[in-house]
C-alpha positions, 0 to 999 in steps of 0.5 A, spaced: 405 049 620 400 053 625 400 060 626 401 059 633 407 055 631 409 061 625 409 068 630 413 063 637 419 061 631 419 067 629 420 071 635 426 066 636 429 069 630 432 076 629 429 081 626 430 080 617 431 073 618 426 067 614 422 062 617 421 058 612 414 055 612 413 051 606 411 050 599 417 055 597 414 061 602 417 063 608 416 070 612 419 075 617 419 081 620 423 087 620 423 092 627 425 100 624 424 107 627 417 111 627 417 117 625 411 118 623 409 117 631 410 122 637 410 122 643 405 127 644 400 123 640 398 119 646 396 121 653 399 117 657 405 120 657 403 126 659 406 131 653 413 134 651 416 141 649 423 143 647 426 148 652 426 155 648 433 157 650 433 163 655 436 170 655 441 168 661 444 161 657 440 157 661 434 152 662 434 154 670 429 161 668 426 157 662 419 158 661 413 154 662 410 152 655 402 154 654 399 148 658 404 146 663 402 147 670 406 147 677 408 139 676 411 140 669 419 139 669 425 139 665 428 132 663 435 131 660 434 127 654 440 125 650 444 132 653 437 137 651 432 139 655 426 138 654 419 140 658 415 134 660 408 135 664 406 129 668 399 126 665 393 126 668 392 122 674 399 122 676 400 124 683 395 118 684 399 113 682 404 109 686 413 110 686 413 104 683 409 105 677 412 113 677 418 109 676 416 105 671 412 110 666 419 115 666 423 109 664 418 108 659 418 116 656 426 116 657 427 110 652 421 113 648 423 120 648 432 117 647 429 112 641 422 113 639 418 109 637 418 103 633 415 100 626 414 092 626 413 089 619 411 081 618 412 080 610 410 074 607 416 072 601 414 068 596 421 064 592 427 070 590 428 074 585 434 074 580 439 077 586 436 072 591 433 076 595 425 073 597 420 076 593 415 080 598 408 078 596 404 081 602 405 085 608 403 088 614 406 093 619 404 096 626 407 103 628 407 106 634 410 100 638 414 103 644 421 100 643 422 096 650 417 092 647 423 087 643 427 087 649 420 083 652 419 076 648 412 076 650 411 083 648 414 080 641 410 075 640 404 078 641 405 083 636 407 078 632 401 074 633 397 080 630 401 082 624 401 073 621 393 073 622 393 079 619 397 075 612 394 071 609 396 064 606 399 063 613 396 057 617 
């Protein structure tokens, strides 16, 4: 089985389900949440901060974060209200890609990000569960990425060429 035909009939595949690929061996992948990854450790994204309650019980008089100037505002994430500063360049970019880039920090800052996993297993064990004999993970992942097979694919394409035995 080629590589390329290991990541494609992969991504085919749920995550925790094998793909057998011969000589007992077979392999899979796991998708579980980051959190060693926060929003903030990318530019891209702008950055975040909680807003720190106010002496009048609401979010309307909350101050700006150290850092955050006149373009910073209050976002509703999961019903708290968190600070966001637009990253650099923003006002530059199109309705359309602003649109996006907010789609994008919503599901980030609702789900975070993500752990892919590829696992080489090698026969069971006792319980028949497989055997991991060698993995490879890729954090940081952005967690729209799974709804994009493509996306998927390319993720995985990197973590099998990075097992070995896999041709």
């Amino acid at each position: 089985m080629t590589t390329t035909t290991v990541y494609d009939e992969l991504a085919r595949l749920e995550p925790g389900d094998l793909l057998d690929i011969g000589n007992g061996r077979s392999i899979r992948y796991l998708v579980d949440y980051d959190e060693a990854t926060d929003i903030n450790d990318f530019d891209c994204y702008g950055r975040t901060a909680w807003v720190m309650p106010h002496p009048w019980g609401t979010h309307k008089h909350a101050e700006r974060p150290d850092g955050f100037d006149g373009s910073a505002r209050i976002l509703t994430v999961n019903g708290d209200p968190m600070w966001w500063q637009p990253p650099d360049g923003w006002h530059s970019l199109t309705v359309d890609v602003q649109r996006d880039v907010l789609r994008g920090l919503y599901d980030i800052l609702e789900f975070g990000f993500q752990v892919v996993t590829v696992e080489m297993c090698d026969g069971r064990d006792a319980y028949g569960r497989p055997i991991v004999v060698e993995a490879q993970a890729l954090g940081g992942v952005e967690p729209w990425t799974y709804q994009d097979r493509r996306s998927l694919v390319d993720t995985l394409a990197h973590l099998v060429a990075e097992l070995g035995g896999v041709s």
